[in-house]
Every structure is written in structure tokens, then in C-alpha cells.
C-alpha angles and dihedrals in degrees: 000000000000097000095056130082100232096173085100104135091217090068116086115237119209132160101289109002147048124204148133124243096184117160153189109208125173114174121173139232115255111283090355092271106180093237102134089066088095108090089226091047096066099034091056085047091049092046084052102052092049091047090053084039105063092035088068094039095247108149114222111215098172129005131179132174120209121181096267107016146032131228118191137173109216134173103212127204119264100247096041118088127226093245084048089055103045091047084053098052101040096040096056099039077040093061093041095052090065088038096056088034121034093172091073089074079077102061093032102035089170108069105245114104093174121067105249092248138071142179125229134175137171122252130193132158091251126076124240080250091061098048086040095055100042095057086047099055090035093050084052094058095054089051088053087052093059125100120245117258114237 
């Protein structure tokens, strides 16, 4: 780690380690019911979201609400997995959305007002290039460094 600069105030520094858990999530509406259309609707999904959000200290970069899905750009905890944080976040918006709005029971009489599934990826500022080709040529260094078996 010694040839990177790792004071960037967007890593997070704890004890014994430095990193980044910045993520892309999306995640439906069951059966990808177009409920969010209703101005209302989103922004009460939206106000939700942040709300869950910063209980759990998930820091939310970018958010937006379509009618059936939600794409969100999140930097996690450390300690928190992804699967943690979308449960959080889905189960909790989740919970205010039929508080805030008991007729959707009707529509979704189960109880589950997200799909099951989500997607997740990682995002950085850097392309996977650019990682790819930093543990090569690192990796080569330290090869240069090693004495020559005999």
C-alpha cells in the first residue's frame, strides 16, 4: 500500500485499515407494480430512503425514484455488507411506505412492497484498467526486488 496516496477524505479510516464500499444498488417494486408514478409516492419513498439511510449511517451520494425501481448510489460502512445494507434500506422504506400509505395493503396484500431480488455493483473513480494494471506492475516490482535463486 506504500506506493498510493490513501489521505483522500472520501476513504473511510479506521484502526487498522483504509477503503472505500461505495456502491450502485436498484432494487423493484413487486411485481414491478408502477406505484412510485404518483409524485407523492416517490417523494415519500425518497424521504424514506434518506431517513433509513442516515439511521444506519449509509451515506446516500445519488437517489433516484422511477415508477417501479430504485437506483441509488450509496457509500456503506465498513463493517456493513452490501446484503445488510439493502435489507436495511428496503425493509425500512419498505415499512414507511404502508405506513404513510395503508391503501397499498390493497395492491400488495402480502406484505412485501419491494421484488425479492436486487442488483449491486461496486463503483470507484478509477477503472478496472487502471486496478488491473496497478497490482500487475506492482506485483512486478516486487518480483524485481527478489534475489535470484541459485
Amino acid at each position: 500500500m506504500g506506493s498510493g496516496n490513501y489521505e483522500n477524505k472520501n476513504f473511510a479510516h479506521n484502526a487498522h485499515s483504509v477503503g472505500a464500499s461505495e456502491y450502485h444498488l436498484q432494487w423493484v417494486t413487486k411485481y414491478r407494480y408502477e406505484t412510485l408514478a404518483k409524485e407523492s409516492h416517490w417523494k415519500d419513498c425518497e424521504t424514506a430512503i434518506r431517513s433509513v439511510a442516515e439511521k444506519h449511517g449509509i451515506k446516500i451520494i445519488e437517489l433516484g425514484v422511477m415508477e417501479d425501481h430504485v437506483h441509488v448510489v450509496v457509500t456503506i460502512p465498513p463493517e456493513m455488507s452490501v446484503s445488510h445494507a439493502i435489507g436495511l434500506l428496503k425493509g425500512g422504506s419498505s415499512y414507511e411506505m404502508f405506513r404513510k400509505h395503508p391503501n397499498f395493503r390493497k395492491r400488495y396484500w402480502n406484505g412485501h412492497f419491494w421484488g425479492r431480488g436486487y442488483f449491486y455493483r461496486s463503483v470507484s473513480n478509477i477503472t478496472d484498467d487502471v486496478v488491473r494494471r496497478y497490482v500487475r506492475e506492482d506485483n512486478s516490482q516486487r518480483q524485481k526486488r527478489l534475489p535470484v535463486a541459485q
